[in-house]
TORRO-575800 format. One record per residue (C-alpha): x, y, z; residue number from 1; residue in one letter. Coordinates in steps of 0.1 Angstrom, whole numbers, m for minus. Layout:
<pts>
+-------+-------+-------+-----+------+
:  east : north :    up : pos : code :
+-------+-------+-------+-----+------+
:     X :     Y :     Z : NUM :    A :
...
+-------+-------+-------+-----+------+
</pts>
This chain:
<pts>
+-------+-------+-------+-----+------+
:  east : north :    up : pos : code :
+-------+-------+-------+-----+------+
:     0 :     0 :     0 :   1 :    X :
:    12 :    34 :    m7 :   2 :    X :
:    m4 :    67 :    m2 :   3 :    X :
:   m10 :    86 :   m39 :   4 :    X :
:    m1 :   124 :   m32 :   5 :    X :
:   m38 :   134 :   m52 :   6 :    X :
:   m56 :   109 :   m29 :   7 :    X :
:   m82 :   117 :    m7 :   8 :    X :
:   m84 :   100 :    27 :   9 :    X :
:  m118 :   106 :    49 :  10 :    X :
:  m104 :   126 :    76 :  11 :    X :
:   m70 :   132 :    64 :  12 :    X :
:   m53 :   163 :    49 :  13 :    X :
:   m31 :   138 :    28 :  14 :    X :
:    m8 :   174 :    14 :  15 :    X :
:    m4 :   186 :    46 :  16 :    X :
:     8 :   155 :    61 :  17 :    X :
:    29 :   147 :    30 :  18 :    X :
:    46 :   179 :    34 :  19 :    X :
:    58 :   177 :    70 :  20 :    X :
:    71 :   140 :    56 :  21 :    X :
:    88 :   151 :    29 :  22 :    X :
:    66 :   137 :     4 :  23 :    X :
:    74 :   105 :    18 :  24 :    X :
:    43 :    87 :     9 :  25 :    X :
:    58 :    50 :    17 :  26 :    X :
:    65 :    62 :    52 :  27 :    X :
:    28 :    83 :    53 :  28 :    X :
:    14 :    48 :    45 :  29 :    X :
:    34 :    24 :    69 :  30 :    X :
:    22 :    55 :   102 :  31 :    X :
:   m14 :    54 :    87 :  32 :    X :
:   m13 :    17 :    88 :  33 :    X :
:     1 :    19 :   124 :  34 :    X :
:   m21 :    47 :   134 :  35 :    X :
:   m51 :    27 :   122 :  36 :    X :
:   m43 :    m9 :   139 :  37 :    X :
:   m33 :    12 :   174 :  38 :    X :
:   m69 :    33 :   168 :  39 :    X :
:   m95 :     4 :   179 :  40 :    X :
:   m76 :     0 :   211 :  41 :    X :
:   m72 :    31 :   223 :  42 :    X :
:  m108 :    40 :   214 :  43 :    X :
:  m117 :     8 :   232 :  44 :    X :
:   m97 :    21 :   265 :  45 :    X :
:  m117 :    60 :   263 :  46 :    X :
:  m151 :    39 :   258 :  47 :    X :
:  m140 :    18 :   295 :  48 :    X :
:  m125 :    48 :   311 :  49 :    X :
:  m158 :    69 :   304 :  50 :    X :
:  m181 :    41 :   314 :  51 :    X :
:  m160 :    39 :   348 :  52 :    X :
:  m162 :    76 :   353 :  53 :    X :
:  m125 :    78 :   352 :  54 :    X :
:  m122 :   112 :   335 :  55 :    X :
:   m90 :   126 :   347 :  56 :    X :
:   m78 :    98 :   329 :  57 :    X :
:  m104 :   100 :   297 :  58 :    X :
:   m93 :   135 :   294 :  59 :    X :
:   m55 :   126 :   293 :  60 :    X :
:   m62 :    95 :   266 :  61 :    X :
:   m82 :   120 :   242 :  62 :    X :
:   m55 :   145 :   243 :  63 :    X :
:   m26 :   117 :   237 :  64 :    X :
:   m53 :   110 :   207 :  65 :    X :
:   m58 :   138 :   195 :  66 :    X :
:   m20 :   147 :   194 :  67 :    X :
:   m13 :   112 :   178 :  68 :    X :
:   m42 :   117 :   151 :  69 :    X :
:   m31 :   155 :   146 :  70 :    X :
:     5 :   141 :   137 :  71 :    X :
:    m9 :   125 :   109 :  72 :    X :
:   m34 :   152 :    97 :  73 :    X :
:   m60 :   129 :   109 :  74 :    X :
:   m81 :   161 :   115 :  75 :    X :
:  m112 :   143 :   119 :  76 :    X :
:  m101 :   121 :   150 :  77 :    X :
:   m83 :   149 :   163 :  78 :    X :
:  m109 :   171 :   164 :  79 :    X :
:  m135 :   149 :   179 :  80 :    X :
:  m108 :   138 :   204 :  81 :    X :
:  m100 :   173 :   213 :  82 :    X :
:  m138 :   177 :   217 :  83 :    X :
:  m146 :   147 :   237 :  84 :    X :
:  m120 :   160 :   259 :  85 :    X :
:  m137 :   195 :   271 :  86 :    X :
:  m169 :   174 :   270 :  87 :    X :
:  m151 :   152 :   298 :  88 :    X :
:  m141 :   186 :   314 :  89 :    X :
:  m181 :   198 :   317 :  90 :    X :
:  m189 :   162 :   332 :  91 :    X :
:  m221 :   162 :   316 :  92 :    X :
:  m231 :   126 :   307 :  93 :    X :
:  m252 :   133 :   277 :  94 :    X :
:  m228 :   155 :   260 :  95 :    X :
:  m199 :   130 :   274 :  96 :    X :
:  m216 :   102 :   257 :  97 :    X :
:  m224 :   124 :   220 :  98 :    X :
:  m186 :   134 :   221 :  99 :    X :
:  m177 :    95 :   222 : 100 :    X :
:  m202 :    84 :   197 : 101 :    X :
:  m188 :   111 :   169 : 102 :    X :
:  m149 :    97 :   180 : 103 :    X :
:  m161 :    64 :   175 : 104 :    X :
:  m176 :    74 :   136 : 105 :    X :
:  m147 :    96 :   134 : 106 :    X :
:  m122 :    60 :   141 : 107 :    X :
:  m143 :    41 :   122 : 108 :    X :
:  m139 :    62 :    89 : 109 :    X :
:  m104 :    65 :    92 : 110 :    X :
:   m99 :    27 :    97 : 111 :    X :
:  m119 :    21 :    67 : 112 :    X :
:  m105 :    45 :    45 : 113 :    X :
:   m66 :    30 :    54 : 114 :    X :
:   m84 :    m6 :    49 : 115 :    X :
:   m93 :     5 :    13 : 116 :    X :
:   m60 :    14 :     6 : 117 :    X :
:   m41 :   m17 :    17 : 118 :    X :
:   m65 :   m31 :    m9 : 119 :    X :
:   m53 :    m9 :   m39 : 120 :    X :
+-------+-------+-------+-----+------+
</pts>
């Protein structure tokens, strides 16, 4: 698999990654491939650490995300990352729980859209 400089990616900015590699699309492709195999764990530990009420630690998980994701120009995952941590902040179940759904779309599209490239 290897990234195509004109190619979109849902929830990547593929040129602005590229340029901060170089235009090193091999490597983009091998850290999108690692990104995406790390992303179901990690979302899997924010999804037990919110159910436990553990938000000091939630909040610290989504910013380690949404540094990771913003790395890669994952903008998508950063953002809702970013997001479900001030949601974590307000400790407002509700909004707590809509943050995590939107992350978990947001994880979801990106491991599918790295899953279609391994395939071309």
């Amino acid at each position: 698999m290897q990234v195509d400089r004109q190619k979109e990616l849902a929830g990547v900015d593929v040129r602005a990654v590229l340029e901060r590699l170089n235009g090193d699309t091999e490597l983009l492709s091998k850290l999108l491939r690692q990104f995406a195999a790390e992303l179901p764990p990690r979302v899997h530990v924010i999804c037990r650490l919110a159910s436990g009420g553990q938000l000091d630690k939630l909040r610290r998980e989504a910013r380690c995300l949404a540094g990771s994701a913003g790395s890669l120009s994952a903008n998508e995952v950063r953002a809702t990352a970013h997001a479900l941590e001030d949601k974590a902040a307000l400790e407002d179940p509700a909004k707590l729980r809509a943050a995590l759904g939107r992350l978990l779309v947001a994880s979801a599209r990106l491991a599918q859209s790295v899953a279609r490239l391994s395939k071309t």
